[in-house]
DSSP file (Angstrom, degrees, kcal/mol; ACC not computed):
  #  RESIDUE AA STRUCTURE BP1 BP2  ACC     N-H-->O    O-->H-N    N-H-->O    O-->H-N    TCO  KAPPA ALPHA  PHI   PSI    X-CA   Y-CA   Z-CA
    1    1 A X              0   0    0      0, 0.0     2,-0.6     0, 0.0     0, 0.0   0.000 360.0 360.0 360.0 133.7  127.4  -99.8   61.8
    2    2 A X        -     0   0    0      2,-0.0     2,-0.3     0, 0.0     0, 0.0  -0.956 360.0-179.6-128.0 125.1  128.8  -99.2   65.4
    3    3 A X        -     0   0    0     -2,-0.6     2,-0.5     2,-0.0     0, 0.0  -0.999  24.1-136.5-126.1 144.5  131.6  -95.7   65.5
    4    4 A X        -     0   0    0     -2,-0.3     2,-0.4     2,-0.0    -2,-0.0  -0.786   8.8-136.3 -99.8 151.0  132.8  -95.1   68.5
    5    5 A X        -     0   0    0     -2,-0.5     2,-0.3     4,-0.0    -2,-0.0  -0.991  11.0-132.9-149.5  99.3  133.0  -91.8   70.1
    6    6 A X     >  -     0   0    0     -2,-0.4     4,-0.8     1,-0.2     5,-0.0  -0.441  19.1-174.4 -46.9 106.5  135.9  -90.5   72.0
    7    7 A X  H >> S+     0   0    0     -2,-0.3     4,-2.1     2,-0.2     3,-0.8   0.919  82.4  51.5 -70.9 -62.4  134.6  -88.9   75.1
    8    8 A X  H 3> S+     0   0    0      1,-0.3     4,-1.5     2,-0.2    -1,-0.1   0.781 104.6  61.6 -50.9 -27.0  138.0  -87.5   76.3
    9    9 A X  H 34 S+     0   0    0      2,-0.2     4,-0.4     1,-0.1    -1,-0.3   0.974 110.9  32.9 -62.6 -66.9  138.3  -86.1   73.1
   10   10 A X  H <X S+     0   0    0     -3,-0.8     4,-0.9    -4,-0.8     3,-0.3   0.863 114.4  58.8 -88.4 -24.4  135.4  -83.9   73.3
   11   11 A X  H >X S+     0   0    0     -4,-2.1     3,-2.3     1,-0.2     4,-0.7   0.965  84.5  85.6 -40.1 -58.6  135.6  -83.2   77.1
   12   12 A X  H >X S+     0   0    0     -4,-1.5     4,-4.6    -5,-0.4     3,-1.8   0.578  85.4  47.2 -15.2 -68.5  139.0  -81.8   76.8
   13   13 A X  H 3> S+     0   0    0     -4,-0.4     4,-0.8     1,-0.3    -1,-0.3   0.756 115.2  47.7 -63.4 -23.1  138.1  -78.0   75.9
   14   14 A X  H <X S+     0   0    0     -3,-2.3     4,-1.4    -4,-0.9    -1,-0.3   0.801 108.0  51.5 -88.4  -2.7  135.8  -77.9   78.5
   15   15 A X  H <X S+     0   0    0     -3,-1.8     4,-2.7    -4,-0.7     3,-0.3   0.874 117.8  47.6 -87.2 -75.8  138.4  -79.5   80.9
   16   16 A X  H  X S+     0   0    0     -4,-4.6     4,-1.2     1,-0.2    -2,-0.2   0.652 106.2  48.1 -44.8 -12.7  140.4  -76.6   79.6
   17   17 A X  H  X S+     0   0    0     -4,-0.8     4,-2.8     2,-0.2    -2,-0.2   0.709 109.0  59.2-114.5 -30.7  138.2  -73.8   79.8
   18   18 A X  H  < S+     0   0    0     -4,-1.4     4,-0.4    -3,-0.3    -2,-0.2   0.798 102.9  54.4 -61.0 -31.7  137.5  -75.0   83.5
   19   19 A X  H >X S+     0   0    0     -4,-2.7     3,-3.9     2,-0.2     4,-0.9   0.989 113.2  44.3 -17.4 -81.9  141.3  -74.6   84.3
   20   20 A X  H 3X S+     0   0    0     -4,-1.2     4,-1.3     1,-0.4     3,-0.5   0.631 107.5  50.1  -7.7 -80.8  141.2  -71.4   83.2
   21   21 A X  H 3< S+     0   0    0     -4,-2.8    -1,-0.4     1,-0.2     4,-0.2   0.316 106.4  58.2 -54.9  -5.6  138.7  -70.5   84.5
   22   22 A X  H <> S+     0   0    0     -3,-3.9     4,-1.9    -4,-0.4    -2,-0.2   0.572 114.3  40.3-113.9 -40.0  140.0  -71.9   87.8
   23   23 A X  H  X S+     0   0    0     -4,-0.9     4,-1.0    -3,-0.5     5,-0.2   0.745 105.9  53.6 -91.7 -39.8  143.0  -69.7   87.6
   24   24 A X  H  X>S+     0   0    0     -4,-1.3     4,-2.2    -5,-0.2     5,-0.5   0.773 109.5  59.9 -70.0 -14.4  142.0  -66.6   86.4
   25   25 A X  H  >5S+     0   0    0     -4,-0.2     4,-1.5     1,-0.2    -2,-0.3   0.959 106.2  43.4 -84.5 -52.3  139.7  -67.1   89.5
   26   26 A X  H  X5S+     0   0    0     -4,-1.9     4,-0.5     2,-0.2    -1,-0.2   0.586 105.9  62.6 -39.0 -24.9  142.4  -67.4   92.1
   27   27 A X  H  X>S+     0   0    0     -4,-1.0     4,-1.6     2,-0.2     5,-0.6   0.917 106.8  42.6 -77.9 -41.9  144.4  -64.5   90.6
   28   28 A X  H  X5S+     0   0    0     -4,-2.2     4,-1.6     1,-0.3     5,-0.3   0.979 114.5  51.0 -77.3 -46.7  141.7  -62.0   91.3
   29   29 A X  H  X<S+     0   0    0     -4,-1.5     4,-1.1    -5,-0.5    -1,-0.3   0.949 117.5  41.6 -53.6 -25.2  141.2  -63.5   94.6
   30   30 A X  H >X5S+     0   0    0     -4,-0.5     3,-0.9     2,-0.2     4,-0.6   0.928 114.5  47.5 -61.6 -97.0  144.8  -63.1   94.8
   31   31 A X  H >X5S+     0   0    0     -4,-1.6     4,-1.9     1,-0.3     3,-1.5   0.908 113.6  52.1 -24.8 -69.6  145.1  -59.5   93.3
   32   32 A X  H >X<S+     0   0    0     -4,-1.6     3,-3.0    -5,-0.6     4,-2.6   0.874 108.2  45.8 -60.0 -50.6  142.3  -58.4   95.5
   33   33 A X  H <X S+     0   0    0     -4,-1.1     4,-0.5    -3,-0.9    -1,-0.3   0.465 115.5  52.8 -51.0  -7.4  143.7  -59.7   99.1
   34   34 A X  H << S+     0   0    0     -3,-1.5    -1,-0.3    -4,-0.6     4,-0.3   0.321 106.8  45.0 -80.0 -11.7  146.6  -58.2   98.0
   35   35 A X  H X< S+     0   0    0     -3,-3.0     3,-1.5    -4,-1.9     4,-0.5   0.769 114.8  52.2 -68.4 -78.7  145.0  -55.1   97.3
   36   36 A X  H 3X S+     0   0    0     -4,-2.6     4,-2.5    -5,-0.5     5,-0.5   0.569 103.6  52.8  16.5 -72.4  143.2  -55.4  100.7
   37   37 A X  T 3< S+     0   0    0     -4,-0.5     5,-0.4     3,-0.2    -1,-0.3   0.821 116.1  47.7 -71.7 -40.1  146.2  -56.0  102.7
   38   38 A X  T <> S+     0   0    0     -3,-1.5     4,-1.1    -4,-0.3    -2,-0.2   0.859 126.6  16.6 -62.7 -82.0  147.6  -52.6  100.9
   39   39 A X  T  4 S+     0   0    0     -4,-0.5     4,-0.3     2,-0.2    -2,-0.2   0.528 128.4  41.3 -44.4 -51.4  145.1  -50.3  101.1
   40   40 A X  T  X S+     0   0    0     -4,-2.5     4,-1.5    -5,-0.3     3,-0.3   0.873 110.4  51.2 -81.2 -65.7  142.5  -51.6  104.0
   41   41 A X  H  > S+     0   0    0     -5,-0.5     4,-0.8     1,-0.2    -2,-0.2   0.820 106.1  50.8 -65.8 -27.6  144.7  -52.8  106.7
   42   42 A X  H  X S+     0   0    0     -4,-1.1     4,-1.2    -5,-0.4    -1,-0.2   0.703 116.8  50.1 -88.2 -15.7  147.2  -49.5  107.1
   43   43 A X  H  > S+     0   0    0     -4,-0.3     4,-3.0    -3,-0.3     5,-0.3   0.761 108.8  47.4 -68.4 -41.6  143.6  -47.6  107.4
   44   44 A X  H  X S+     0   0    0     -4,-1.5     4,-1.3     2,-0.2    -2,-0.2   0.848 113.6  52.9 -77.2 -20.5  142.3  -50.0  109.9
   45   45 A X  H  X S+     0   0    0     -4,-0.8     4,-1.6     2,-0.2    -2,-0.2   0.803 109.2  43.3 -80.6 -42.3  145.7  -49.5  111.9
   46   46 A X  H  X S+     0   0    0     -4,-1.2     4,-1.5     2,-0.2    -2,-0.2   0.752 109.6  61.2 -93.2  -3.2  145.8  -46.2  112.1
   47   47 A X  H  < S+     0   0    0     -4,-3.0     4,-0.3     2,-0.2     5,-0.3   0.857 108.4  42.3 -30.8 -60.8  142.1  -46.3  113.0
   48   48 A X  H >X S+     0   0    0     -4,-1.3     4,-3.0    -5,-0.3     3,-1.3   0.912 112.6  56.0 -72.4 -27.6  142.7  -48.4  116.1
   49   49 A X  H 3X S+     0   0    0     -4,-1.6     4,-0.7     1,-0.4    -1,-0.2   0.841 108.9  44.2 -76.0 -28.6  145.6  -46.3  116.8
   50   50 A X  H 3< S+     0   0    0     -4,-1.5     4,-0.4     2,-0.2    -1,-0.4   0.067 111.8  52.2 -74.8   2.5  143.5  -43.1  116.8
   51   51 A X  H <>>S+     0   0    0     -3,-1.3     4,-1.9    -4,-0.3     5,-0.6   0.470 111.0  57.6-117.0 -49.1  140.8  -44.9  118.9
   52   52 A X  H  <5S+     0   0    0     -4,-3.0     4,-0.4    -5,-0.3    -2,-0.2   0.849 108.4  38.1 -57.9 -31.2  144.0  -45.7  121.3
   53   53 A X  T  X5S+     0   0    0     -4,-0.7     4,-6.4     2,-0.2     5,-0.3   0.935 112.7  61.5 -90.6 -48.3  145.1  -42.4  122.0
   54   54 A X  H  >5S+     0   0    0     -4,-0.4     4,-1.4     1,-0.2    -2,-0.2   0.684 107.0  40.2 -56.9 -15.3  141.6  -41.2  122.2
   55   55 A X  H  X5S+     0   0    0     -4,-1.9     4,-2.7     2,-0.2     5,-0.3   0.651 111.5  58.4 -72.9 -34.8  140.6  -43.4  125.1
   56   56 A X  H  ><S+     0   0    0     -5,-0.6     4,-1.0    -4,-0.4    -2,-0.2   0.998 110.8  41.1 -67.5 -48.8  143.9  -42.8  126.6
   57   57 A X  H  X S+     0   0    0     -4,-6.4     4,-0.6     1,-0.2    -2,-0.2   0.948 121.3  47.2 -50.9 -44.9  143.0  -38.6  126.5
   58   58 A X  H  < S+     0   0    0     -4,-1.4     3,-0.4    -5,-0.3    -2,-0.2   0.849 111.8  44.1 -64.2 -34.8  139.5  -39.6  127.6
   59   59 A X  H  < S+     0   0    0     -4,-2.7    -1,-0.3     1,-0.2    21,-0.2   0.687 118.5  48.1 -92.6 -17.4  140.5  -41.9  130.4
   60   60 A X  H  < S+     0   0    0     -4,-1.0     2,-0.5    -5,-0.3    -1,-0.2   0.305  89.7 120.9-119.2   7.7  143.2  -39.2  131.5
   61   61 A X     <  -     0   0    0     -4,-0.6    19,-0.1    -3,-0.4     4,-0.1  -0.568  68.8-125.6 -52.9  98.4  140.7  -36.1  131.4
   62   62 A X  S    S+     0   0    0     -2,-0.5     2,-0.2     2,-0.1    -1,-0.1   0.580  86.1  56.7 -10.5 -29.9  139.8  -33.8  134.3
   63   63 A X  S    S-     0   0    0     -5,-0.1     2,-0.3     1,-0.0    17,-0.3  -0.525  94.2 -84.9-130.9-179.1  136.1  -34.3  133.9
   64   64 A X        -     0   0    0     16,-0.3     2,-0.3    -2,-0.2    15,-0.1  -0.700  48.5-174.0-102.4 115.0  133.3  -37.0  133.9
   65   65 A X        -     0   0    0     13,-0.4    13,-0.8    -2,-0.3    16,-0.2  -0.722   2.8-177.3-110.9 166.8  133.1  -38.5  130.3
   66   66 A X  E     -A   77   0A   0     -2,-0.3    11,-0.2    11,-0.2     2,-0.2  -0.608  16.4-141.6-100.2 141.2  130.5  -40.8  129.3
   67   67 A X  E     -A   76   0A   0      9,-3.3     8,-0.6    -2,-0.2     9,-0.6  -0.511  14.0-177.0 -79.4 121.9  129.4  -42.8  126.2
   68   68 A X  E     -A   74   0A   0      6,-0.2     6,-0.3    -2,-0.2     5,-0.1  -0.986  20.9-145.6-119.8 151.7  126.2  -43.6  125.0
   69   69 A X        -     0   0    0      4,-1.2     6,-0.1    -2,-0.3     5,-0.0  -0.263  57.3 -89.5 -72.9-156.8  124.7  -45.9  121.7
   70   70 A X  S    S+     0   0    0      1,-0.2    47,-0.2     2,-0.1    -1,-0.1   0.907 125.9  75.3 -55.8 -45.1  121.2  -44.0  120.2
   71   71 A X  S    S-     0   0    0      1,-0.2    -1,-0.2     2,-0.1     3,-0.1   0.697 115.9-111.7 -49.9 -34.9  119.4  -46.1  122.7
   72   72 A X  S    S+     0   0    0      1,-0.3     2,-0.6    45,-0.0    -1,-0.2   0.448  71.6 145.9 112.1  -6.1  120.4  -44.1  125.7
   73   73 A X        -     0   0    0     -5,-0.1    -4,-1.2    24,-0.1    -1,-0.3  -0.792  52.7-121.2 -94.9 120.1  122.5  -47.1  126.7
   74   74 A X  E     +AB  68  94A   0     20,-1.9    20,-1.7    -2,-0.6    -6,-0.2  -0.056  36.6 165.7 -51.0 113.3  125.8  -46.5  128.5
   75   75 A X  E     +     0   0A   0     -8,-0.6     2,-0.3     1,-0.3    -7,-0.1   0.477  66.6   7.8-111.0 -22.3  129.0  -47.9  126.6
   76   76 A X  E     +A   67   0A   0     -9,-0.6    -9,-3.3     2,-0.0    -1,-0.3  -0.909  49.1 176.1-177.0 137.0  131.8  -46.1  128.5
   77   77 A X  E     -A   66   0A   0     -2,-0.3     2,-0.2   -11,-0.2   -11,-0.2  -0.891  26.0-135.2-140.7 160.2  132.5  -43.9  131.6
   78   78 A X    >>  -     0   0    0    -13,-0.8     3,-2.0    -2,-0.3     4,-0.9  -0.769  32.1 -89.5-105.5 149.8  135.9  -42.7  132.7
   79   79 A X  H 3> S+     0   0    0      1,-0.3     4,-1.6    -2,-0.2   -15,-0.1   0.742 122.7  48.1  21.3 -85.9  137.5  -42.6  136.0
   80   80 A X  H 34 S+     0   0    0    -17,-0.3    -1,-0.3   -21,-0.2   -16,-0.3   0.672 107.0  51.7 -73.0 -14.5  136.5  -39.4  136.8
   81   81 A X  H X> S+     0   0    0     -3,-2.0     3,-2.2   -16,-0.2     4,-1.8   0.907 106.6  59.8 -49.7 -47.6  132.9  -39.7  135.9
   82   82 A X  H 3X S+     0   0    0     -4,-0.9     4,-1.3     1,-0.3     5,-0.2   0.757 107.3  47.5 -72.5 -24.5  133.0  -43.0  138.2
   83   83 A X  H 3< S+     0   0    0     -4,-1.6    -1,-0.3     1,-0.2    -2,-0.1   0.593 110.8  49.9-117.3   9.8  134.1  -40.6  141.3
   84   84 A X  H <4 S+     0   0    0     -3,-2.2    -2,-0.2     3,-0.1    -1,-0.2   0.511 120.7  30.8-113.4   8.1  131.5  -38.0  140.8
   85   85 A X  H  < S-     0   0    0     -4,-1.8    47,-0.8     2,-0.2    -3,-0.1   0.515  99.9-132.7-125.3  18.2  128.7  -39.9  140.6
   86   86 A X     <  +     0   0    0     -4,-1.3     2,-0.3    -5,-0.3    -3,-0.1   0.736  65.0 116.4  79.9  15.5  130.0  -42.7  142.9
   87   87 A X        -     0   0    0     -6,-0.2    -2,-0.2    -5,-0.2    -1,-0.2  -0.985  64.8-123.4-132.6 139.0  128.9  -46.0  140.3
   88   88 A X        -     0   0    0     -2,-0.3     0, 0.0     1,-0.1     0, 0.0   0.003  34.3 -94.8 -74.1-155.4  131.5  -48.0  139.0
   89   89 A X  S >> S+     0   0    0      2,-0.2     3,-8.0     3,-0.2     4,-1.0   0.954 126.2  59.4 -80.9 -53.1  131.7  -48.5  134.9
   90   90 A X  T 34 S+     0   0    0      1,-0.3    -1,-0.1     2,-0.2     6,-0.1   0.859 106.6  44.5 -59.3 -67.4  129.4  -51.9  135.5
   91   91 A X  T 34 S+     0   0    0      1,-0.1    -1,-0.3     5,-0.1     8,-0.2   0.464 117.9  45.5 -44.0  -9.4  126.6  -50.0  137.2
   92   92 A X  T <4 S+     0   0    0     -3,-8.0     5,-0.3     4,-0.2    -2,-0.2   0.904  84.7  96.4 -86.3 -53.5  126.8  -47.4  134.5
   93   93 A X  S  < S+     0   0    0     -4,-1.0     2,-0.5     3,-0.2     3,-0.4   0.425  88.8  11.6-115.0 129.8  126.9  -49.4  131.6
   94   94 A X  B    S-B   74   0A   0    -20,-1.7   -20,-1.9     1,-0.2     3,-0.1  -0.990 142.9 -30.6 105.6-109.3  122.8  -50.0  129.8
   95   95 A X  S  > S+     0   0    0     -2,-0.5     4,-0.7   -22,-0.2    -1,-0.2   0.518 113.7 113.3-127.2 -17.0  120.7  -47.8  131.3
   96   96 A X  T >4  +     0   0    0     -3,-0.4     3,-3.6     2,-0.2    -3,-0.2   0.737  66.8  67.1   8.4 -65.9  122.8  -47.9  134.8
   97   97 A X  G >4 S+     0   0    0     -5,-0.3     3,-0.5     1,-0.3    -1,-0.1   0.834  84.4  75.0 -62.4 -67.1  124.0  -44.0  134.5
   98   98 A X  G >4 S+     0   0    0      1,-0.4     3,-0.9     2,-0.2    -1,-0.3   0.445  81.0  63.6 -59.3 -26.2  120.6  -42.8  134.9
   99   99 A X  G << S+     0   0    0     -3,-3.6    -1,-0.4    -4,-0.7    -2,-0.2   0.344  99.4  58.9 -72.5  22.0  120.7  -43.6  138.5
  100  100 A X  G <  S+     0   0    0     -3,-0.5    30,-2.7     2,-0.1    -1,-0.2   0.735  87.2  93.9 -95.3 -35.4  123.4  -40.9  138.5
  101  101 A X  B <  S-C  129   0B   0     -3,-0.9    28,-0.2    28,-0.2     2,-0.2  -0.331  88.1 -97.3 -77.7 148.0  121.0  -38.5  137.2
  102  102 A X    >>  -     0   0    0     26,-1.9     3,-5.4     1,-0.1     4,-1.3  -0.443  19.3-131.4 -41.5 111.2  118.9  -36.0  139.8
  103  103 A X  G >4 S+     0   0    0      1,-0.3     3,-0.9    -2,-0.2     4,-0.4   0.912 114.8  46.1 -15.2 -62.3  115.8  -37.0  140.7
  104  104 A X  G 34 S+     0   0    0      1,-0.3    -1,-0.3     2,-0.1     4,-0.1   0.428 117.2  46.4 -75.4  17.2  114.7  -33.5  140.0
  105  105 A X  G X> S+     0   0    0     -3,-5.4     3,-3.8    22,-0.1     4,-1.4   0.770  86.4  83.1-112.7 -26.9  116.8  -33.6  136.4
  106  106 A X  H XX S+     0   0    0     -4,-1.3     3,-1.3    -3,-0.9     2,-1.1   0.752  91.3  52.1 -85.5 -68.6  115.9  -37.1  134.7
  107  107 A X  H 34 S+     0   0    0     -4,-0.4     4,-0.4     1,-0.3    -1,-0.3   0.318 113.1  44.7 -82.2  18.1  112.5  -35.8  133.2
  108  108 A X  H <> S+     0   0    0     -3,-3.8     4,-1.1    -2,-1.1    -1,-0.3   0.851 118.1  47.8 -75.5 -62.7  114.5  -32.9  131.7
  109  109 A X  H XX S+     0   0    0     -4,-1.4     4,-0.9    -3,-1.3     3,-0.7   0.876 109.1  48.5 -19.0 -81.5  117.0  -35.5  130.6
  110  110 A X  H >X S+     0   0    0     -4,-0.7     4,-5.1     1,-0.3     3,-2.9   0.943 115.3  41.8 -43.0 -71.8  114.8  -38.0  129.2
  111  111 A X  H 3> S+     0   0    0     -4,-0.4     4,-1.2     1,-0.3    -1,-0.3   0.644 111.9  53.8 -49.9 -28.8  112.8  -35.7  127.0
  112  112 A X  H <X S+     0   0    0     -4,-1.1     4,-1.1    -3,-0.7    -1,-0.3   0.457 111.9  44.5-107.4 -28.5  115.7  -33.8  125.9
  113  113 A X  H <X S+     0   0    0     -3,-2.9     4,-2.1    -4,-0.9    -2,-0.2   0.766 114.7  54.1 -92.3 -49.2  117.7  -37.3  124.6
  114  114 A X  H  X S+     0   0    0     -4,-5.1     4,-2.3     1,-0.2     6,-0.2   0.922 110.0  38.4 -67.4 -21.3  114.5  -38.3  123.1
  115  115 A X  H  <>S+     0   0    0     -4,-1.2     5,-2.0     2,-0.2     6,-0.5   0.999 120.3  55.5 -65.6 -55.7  113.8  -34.7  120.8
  116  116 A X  H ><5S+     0   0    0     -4,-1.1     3,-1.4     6,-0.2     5,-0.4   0.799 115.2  32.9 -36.4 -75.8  117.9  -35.3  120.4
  117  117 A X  H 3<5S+     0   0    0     -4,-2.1    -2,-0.2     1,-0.3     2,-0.2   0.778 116.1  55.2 -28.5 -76.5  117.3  -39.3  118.9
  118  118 A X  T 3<5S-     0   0    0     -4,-2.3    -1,-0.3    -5,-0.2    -2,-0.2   0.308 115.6-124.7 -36.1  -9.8  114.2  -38.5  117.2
  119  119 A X  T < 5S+     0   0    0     -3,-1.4    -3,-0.2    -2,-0.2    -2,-0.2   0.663  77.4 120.4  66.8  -3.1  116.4  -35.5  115.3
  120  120 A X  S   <S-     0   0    0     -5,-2.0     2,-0.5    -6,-0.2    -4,-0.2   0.811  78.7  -9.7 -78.8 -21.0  114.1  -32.7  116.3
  121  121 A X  S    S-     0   0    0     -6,-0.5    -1,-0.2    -5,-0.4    -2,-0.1  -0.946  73.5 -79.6-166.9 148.4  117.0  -30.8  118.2
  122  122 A X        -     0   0    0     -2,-0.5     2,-2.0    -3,-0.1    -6,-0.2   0.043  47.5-111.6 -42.1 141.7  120.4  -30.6  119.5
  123  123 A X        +     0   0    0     21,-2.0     2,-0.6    -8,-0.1    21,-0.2  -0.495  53.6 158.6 -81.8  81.2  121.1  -32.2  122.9
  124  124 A X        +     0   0    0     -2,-2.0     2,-0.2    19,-0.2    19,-0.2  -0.951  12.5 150.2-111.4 121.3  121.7  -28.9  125.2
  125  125 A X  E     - D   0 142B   0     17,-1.8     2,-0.8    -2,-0.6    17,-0.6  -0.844  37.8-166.6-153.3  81.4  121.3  -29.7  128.4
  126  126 A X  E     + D   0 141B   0     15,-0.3     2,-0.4    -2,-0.2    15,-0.2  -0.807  38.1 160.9 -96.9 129.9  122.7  -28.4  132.0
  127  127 A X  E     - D   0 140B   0     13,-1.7    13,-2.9    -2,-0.8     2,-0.3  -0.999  37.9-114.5-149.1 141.5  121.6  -31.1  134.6
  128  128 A X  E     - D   0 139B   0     -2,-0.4   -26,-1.9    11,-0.2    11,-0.3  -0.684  17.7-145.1-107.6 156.0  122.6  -32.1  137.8
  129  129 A X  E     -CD 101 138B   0      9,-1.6     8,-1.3    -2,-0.3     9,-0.7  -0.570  11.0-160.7 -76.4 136.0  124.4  -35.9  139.1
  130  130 A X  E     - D   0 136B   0    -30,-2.7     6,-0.3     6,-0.2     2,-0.1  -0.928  13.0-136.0-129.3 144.0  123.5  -37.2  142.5
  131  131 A X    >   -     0   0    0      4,-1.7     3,-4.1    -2,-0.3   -45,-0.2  -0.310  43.3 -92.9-117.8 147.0  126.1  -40.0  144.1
  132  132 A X  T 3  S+     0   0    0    -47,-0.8   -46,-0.1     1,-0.3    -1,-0.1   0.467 125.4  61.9 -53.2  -0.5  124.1  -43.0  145.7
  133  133 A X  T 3  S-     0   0    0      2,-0.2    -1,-0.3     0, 0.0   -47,-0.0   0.566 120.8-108.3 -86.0   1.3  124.0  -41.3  148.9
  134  134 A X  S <  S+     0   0    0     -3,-4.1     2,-0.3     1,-0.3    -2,-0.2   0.229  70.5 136.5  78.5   2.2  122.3  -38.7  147.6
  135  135 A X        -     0   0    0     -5,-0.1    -4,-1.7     1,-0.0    -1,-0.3  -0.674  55.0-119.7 -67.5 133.2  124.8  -35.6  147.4
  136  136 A X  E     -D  130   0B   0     -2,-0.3    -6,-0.2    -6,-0.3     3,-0.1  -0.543  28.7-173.2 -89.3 122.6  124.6  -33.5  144.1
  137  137 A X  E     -     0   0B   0     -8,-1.3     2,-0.3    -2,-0.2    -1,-0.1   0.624  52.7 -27.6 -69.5 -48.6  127.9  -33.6  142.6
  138  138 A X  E     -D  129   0B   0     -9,-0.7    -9,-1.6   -54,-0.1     2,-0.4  -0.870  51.6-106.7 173.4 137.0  127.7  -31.3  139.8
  139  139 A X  E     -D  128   0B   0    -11,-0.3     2,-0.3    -2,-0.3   -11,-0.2  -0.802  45.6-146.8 -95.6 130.2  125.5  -29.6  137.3
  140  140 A X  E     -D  127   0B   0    -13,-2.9   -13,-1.7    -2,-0.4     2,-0.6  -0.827  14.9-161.3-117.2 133.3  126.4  -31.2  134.4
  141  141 A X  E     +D  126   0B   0     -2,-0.3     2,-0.4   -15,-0.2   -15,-0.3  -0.913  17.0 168.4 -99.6 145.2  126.5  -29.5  130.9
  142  142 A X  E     -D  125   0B   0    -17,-0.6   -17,-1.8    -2,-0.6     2,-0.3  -0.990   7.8-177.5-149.8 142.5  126.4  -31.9  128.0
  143  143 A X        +     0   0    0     -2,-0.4     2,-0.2   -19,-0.2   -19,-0.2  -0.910   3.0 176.5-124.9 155.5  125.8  -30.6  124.2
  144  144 A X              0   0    0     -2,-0.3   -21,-2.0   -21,-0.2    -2,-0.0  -0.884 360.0 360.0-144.0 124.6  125.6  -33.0  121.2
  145  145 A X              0   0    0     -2,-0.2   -21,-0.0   -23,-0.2   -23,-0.0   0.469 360.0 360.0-114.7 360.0  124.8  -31.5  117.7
């Protein structure tokens, strides 16, 4: 006795339930990038825009700003840092600014960044800048909590 056995036949629901699935799987990918776009991007916009205005205050500041990561490494100086301690932004930027710091300040400095990093204490600090020619600039205060 030979029956023959309809493949397509029994494929079918699973052909269908892979559709389905296929669709409902694009709609939440849908639904969520559409979420996304609401919610995510108008945050991330006024993020950058608030990052814009602050660089602009910072770059337009009376005083010597600088940026550090944890590391101690130099991400940003302004204008007016760059002309009291005489190094452009490229020469601060890593560990660069430290050649701004006073001989007589950097093992105040150092120790004082490391307690900071390390969490044992607040960065309070008055310390003085010297310009590559070697004239003190300023005594510098800098707190960080």
């Amino acid at each position: 006795m030979v029956y023959k056995v309809d493949l397509a036949e029994m494929r079918a629901p699973y052909l269908q339930a892979a559709i389905w699935a296929g669709v409902i799987t694009l709609l939440a990918i849908g639904l969520g990038a559409m979420s996304f776009a609401r919610f995510v991007l108008p945050l991330q916009r006024r993020i950058e825009s608030s990052e814009q205005r602050l660089r602009a205050l910072v770059s337009a500041a009376p005083v010597g700003v600088y940026e550090t990561d944890p590391q101690g490494h130099c991400t940003f100086v302004n204008e007016q840092w760059c002309a009291l301690t005489g190094l452009s932004p490229e020469a601060a930027y890593g560990e660069g600014w430290t050649n701004a710091l006073h001989p007589d300040s950097r093992a105040a400095v150092y120790a004082a960044w490391n307690n900071f990093v390390a969490g044992r204490a607040p960065f309070q600090l008055e310390y003085s800048l010297c310009r590559p020619d070697g004239t003190v600039c300023k005594s510098l205060l800098r707190r960080l909590n």
